[in-house]
C-alpha positions as CSV (number, residue, x, y, z in Angstrom):
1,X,8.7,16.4,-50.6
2,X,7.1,13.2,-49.4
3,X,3.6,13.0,-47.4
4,X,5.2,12.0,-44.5
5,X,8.3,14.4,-44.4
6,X,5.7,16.9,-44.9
7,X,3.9,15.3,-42.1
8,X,6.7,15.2,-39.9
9,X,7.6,18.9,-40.4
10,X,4.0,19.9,-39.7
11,X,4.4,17.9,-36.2
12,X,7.4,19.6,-35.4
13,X,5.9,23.5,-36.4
14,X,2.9,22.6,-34.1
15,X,5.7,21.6,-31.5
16,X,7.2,25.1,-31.8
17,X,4.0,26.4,-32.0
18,X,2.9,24.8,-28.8
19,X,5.9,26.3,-26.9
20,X,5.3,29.9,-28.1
21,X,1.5,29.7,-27.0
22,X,2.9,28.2,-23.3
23,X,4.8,31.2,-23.3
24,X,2.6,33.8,-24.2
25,X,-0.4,32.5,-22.3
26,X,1.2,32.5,-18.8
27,X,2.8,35.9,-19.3
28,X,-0.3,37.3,-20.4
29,X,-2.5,35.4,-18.0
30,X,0.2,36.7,-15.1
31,X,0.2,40.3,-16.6
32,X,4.3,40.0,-16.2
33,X,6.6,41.8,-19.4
34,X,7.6,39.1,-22.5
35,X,11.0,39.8,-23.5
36,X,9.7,41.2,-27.2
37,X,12.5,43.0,-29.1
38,X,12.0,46.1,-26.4
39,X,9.7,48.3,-24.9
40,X,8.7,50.0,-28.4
41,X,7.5,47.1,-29.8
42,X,3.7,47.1,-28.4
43,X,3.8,43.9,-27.0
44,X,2.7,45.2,-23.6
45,X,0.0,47.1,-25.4
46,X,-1.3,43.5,-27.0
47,X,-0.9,42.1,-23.6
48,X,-3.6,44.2,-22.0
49,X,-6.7,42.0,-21.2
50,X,-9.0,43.6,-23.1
51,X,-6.4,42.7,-26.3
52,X,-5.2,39.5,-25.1
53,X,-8.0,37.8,-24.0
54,X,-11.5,36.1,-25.2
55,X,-13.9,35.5,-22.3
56,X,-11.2,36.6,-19.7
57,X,-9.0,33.5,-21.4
58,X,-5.6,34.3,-23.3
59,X,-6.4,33.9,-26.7
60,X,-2.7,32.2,-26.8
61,X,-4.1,29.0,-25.0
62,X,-6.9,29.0,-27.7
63,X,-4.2,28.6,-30.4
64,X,-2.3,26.2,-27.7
65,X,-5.5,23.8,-27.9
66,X,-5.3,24.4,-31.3
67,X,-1.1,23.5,-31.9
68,X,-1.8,20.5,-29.7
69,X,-4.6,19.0,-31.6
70,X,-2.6,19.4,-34.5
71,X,0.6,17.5,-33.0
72,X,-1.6,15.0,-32.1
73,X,-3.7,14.2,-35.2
74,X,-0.1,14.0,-37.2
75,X,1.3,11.9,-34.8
76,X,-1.9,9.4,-35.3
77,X,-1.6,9.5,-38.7
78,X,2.0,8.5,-38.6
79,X,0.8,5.7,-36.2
80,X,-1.9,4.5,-38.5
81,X,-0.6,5.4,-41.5
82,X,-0.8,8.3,-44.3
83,X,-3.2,6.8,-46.6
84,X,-5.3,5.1,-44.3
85,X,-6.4,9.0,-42.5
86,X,-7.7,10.9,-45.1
87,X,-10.7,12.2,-42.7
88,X,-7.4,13.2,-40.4
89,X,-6.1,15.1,-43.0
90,X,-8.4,17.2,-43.8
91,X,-9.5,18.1,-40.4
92,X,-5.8,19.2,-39.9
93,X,-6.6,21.0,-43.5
94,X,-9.3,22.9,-41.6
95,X,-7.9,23.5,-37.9
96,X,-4.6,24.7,-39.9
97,X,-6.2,27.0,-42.2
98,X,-9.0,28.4,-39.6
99,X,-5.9,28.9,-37.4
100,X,-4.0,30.7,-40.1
101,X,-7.2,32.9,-40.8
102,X,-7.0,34.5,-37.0
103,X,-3.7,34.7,-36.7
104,X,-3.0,37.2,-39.6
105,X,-6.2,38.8,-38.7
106,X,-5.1,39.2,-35.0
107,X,-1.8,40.3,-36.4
108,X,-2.9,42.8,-38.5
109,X,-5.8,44.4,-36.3
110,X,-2.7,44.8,-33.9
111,X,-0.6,46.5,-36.3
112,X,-3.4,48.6,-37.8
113,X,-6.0,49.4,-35.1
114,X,-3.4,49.1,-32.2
115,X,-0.5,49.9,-33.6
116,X,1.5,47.4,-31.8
117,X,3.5,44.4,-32.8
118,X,4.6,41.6,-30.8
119,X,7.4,39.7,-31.8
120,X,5.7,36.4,-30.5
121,X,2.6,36.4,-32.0
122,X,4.4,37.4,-35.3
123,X,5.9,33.8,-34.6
124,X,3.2,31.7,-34.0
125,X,2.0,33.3,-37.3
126,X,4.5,32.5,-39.5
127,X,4.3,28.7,-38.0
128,X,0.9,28.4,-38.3
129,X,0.8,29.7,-41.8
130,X,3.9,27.3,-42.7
131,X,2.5,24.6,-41.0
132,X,-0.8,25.1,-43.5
133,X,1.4,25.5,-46.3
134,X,3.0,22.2,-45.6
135,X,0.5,20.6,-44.8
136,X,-1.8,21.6,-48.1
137,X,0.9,20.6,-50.4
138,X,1.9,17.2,-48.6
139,X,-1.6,16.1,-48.9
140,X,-2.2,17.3,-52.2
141,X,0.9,16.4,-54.5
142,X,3.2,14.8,-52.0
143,X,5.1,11.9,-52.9
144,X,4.2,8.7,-51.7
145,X,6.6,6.9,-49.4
146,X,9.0,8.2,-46.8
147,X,10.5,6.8,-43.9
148,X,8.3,7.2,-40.6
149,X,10.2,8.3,-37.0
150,X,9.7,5.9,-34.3
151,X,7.2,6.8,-32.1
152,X,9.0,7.9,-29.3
153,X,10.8,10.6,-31.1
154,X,7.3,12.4,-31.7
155,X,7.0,12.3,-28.3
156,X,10.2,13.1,-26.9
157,X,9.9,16.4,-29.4
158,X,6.4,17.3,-28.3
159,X,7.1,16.9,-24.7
160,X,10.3,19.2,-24.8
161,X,8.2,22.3,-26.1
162,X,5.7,21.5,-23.4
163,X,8.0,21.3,-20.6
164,X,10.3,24.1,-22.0
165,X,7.4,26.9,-22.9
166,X,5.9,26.1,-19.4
167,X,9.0,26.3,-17.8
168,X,10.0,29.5,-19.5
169,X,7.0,31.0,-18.9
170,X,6.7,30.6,-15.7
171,X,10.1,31.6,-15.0
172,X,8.8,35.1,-16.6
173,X,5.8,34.9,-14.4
174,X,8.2,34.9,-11.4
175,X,10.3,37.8,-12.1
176,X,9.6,41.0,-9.8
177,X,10.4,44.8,-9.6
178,X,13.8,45.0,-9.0
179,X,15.7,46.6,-6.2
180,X,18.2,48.8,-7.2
181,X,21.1,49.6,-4.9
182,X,23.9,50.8,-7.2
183,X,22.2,53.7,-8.2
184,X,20.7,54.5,-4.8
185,X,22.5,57.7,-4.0
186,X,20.9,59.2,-7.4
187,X,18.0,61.1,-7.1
188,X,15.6,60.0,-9.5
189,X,14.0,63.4,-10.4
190,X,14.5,67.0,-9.0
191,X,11.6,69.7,-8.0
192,X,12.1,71.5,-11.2
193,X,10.4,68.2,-12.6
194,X,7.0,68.5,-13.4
195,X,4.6,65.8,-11.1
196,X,1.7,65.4,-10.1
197,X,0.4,64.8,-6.4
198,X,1.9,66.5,-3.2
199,X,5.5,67.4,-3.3
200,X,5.9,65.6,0.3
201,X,4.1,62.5,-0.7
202,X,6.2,59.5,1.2
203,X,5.5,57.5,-2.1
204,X,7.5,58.6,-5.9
205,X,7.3,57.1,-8.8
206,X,8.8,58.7,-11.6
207,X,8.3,57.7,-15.0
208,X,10.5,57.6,-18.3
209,X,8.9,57.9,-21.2
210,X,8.5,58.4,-24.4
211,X,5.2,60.3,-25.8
212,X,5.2,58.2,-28.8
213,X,6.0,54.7,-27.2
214,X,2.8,52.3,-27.2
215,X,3.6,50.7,-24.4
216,X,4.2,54.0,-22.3
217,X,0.8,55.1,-23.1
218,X,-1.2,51.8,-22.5
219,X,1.1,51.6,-19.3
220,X,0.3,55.3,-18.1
221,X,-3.4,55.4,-18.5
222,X,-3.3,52.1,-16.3
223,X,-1.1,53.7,-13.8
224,X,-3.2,56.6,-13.3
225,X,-6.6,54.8,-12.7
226,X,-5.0,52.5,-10.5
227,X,-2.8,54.8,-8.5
228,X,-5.2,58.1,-8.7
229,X,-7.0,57.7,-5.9
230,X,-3.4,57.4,-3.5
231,X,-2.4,61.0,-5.9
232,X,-5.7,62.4,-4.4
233,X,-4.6,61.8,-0.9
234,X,-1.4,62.5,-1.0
235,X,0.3,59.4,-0.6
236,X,1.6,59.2,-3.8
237,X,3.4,61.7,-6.5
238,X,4.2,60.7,-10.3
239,X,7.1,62.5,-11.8
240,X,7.4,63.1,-15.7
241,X,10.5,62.9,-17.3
242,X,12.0,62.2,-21.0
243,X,13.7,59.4,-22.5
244,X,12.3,59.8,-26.5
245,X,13.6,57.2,-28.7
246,X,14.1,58.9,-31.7
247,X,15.3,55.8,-33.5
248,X,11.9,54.5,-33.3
249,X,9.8,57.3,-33.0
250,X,11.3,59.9,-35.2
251,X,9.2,62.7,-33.9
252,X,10.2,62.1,-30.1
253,X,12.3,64.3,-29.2
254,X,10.3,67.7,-30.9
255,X,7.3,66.2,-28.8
256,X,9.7,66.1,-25.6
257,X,10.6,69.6,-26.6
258,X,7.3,70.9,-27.2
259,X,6.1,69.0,-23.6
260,X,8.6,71.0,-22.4
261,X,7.4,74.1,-23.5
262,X,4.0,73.2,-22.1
263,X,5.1,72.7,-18.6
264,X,6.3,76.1,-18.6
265,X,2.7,77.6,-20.2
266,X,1.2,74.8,-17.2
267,X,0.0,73.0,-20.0
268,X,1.8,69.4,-19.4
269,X,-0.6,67.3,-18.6
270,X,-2.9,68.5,-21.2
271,X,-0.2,68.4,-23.7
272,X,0.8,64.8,-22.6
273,X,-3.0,63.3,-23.2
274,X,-3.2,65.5,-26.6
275,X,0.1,63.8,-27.3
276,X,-1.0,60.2,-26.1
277,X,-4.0,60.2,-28.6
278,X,-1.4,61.1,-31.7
279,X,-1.8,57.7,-34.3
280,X,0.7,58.7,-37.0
281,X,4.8,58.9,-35.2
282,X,6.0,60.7,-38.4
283,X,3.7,63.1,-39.3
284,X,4.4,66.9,-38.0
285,X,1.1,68.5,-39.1
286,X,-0.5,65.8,-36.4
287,X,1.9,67.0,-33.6
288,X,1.2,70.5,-33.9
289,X,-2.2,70.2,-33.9
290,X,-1.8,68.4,-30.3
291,X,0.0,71.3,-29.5
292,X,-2.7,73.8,-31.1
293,X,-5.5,71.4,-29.2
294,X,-3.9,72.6,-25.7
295,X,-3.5,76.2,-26.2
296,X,-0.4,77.2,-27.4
297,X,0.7,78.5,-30.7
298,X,1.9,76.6,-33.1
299,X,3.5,79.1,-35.5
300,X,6.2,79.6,-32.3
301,X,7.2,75.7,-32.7
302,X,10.4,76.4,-34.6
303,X,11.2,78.9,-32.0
304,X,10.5,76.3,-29.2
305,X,12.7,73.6,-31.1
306,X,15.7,76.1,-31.5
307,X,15.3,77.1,-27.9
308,X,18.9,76.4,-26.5
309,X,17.7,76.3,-22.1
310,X,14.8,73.6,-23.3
311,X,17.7,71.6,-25.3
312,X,19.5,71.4,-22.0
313,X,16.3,70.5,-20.0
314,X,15.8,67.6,-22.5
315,X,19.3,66.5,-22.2
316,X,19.4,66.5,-18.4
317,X,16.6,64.4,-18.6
318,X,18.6,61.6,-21.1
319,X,21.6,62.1,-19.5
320,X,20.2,61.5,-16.0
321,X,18.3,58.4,-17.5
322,X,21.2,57.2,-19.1
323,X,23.2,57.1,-15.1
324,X,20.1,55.4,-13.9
325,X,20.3,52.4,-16.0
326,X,17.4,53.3,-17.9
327,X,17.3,52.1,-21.7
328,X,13.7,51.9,-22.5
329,X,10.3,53.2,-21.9
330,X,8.4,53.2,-19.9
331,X,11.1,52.7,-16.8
332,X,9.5,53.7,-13.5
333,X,11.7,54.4,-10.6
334,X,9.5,54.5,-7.2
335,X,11.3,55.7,-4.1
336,X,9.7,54.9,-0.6
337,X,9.9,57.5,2.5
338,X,12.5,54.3,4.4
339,X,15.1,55.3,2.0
340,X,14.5,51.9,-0.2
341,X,13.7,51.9,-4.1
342,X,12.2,49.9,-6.8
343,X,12.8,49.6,-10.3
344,X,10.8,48.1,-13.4
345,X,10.0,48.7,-16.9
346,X,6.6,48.7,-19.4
347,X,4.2,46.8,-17.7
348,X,6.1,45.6,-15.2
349,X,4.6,48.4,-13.1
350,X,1.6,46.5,-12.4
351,X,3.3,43.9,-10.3
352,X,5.1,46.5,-8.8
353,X,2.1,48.8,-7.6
354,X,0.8,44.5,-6.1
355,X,4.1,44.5,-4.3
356,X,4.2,44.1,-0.4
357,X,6.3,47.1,-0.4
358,X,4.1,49.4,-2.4
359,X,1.3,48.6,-0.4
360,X,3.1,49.2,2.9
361,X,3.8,52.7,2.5
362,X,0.2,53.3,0.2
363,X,-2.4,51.8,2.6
C-alpha cells in the first residue's frame, strides 16, 4: 500500500466516521430511538444521558470533532504533500490512537458494566480502530508514490457524510408516537391484567415487555419516576403484560411464568424489580433467587413452569401482542378516555409522555 492510498482511505473512514457521530449525536441529544438491530440490543440503555453524555454533551459529537479533525489534517497533507507533513502525521497518529483508546473502552464498559451494545458505536469503533491501523502502517512502511485525488473529490466525499448523517438524524429526531387506527377496536389489556394506578384512570398505558430486555428496564424505571406522580392521582394506570423474547433472552419466558405466579401470590411488582436487577440472562440459580428474594418458594418452580392455566395466561399475552403489531420490547400502547390511541416502542415513550396529547388528558 502506498502513503497516500493509505492516506486516502483514512479520509474516507473519518468520512464514514463523521456520518455515524451526526447520527448518533442528534438522536441521543433528541432522546428519539436509533434504528439499532432491535429493541434487545441496549442501544436505548447507552442512550440514557447519564451513559451518553460528558458534561450534558453527546459523547458522539466529541468523536464528531474528533473524525473531522482527522478528514481535515489528511486532506492538508494531500494538499501540501505527504512528505512535507510529518508533524501532521503524527498528530493524526495521536488523535487516531487516543480516539481508538475510548472507543473500545466505551464499548466494552457498555457491554460489561451495562450490558448493552449498540450497533453504532460498534461502528464508529471498528472505523476508528481501522482508520489507526491504516494510518500507522502508511506512515510507517508505506510506499512512496501514489496518485493524489483532486481536491474537489475530498470534498465532495466529506460533505456527503455531513449532509447525509445530519439529514438522517434529524429525520429520526422528527419521528413521533404513532397513531394506531387499524388495531383500534383491540383492547390493549383486560382487568385480569395486573396494573398499577386506578382501574378508572382516563389515561392507560400498557407496557410489553420482556424482564430480561435492557431497554425495557432502563425504559421502565424512567417511566415510573416520570409518570408516578399522575399514578398517585389517578390519572394515569400502567398495565403489565408479556412479550419474552426467548431468542435473545433464553430465560424469558420461565421469568414471565414465574411473574405470573407472583401476581397471583400479589407479589408482581416486587417480583418485577427483583427480576429487573438480574445481571446474568442464562443463569437459573440467579432467577430463582429473585423469586426466593420476594417471598415465594423456590422448590415449587418446576410446579409453576408445568402449570398448564399459567401457560395459557402467558400465551394470551403473546398472542394478543402478536394482533397488536407488537414485535419488540418495550412496546407501549396508551389509550386516552376520547376513544384515541398511541403507539411507540423502547424509548420512544419519552416523546410520547411530551406529546400534546398525553398532556391534555394528564394535566
Amino acid at each position: 500500500m502506498t502513503r497516500v492510498a493509505a492516506n486516502q482511505i483514512v479520509f474516507v473512514l473519518a468520512s464514514v466516521g463523521v456520518f455515524i457521530a451526526l447520527v448518533t449525536g442528534i438522536a441521543h441529544a433528541s432522546g428519539v430511538h436509533l434504528p439499532c438491530g432491535g429493541a434487545q440490543s441496549g442501544c436505548d440503555v447507552i442512550a440514557l444521558p447519564e451513559n451518553s453524555q460528558w458534561f450534558g454533551v453527546p459523547i458522539a459529537f466529541y468523536g464528531l470533532a474528533a473524525y473531522m479533525l482527522v478528514a481535515l489534517f489528511a486532506l492538508f497533507r494531500a494538499a501540501i504533500g505527504l512528505e512535507q507533513s510529518p508533524k501532521l502525521a503524527s498528530a493524526m497518529w495521536v488523535l487516531l490512537g487516543a480516539g481508538a483508546l475510548i472507543s473500545v473502552g466505551l464499548v466494552t464498559h457498555a457491554y460489561t458494566g451495562l450490558h448493552a451494545t449498540c450497533v453504532w458505536c460498534l461502528a464508529s469503533t471498528l472505523t476508528i480502530v481501522a482508520a489507526f491501523l491504516i494510518h500507522s502502517y502508511g506512515s510507517g512502511v508505506g510506499r512512496a508514490g501514489g496518485k493524489q485525488w483532486p481536491f474537489g473529490v475530498y470534498m465532495a466525499v466529506l460533505s456527503v457524510a455531513a449532509v447525509a448523517g445530519t439529514g438522517y438524524g434529524f429525520s429520526l429526531r422528527g419521528e413521533q408516537p404513532q397513531s394506531q387506527t387499524s388495531m383500534q377496536d383491540m383492547p390493549a389489556y383486560e382487568d385480569s391484567d395486573v396494573f398499577m394506578g386506578k382501574a378508572d384512570a382516563p389515561v392507560a398505558i400498557t407496557e410489553f415487555t420482556d424482564l430480561y430486555c435492557p431497554s425495557c428496564r432502563s425504559q421502565h424505571a424512567w417511566l415510573m419516576t416520570e409518570i408516578g406522580p399522575l399514578i398517585e392521582a389517578g390519572k394515569v394506570k400502567l398495565v403489565i403484560r408479556h412479550y419474552p423474547l426467548p431468542e435473545a433472552h433464553p430465560l424469558a419466558i420461565k421469568a414471565a411464568m414465574f411473574a405470573i405466579w407472583a401476581q397471583e401470590e400479589g407479589k408482581f411488582w416486587e417480583f418485577m424489580e427483583a427480576a429487573h436487577h438480574i445481571n446474568d440472562n442464562v443463569d437459573e440459580a440467579e432467577l430463582l433467587t429473585a423469586v426466593q428474594s420476594v417471598g415465594l418458594d423456590p422448590a415449587k418452580a418446576e410446579a409453576i413452569l408445568a402449570n398448564e392455566s399459567r401457560r395459557q395466561a402467558l400465551q394470551k399475552d403473546i398472542d394478543d401482542a402478536t394482533k397488536l403489531h407488537v414485535d419488540s420490547t418495550p412496546t407501549w400502547i396508551v389509550d386516552y378516555p376520547d376513544g384515541s390511541r398511541q403507539f411507540t416502542i423502547a424509548s420512544g415513550i419519552q416523546r410520547l409522555v411530551d406529546d400534546v396529547a398525553f398532556k391534555k388528558f394528564t394535566k
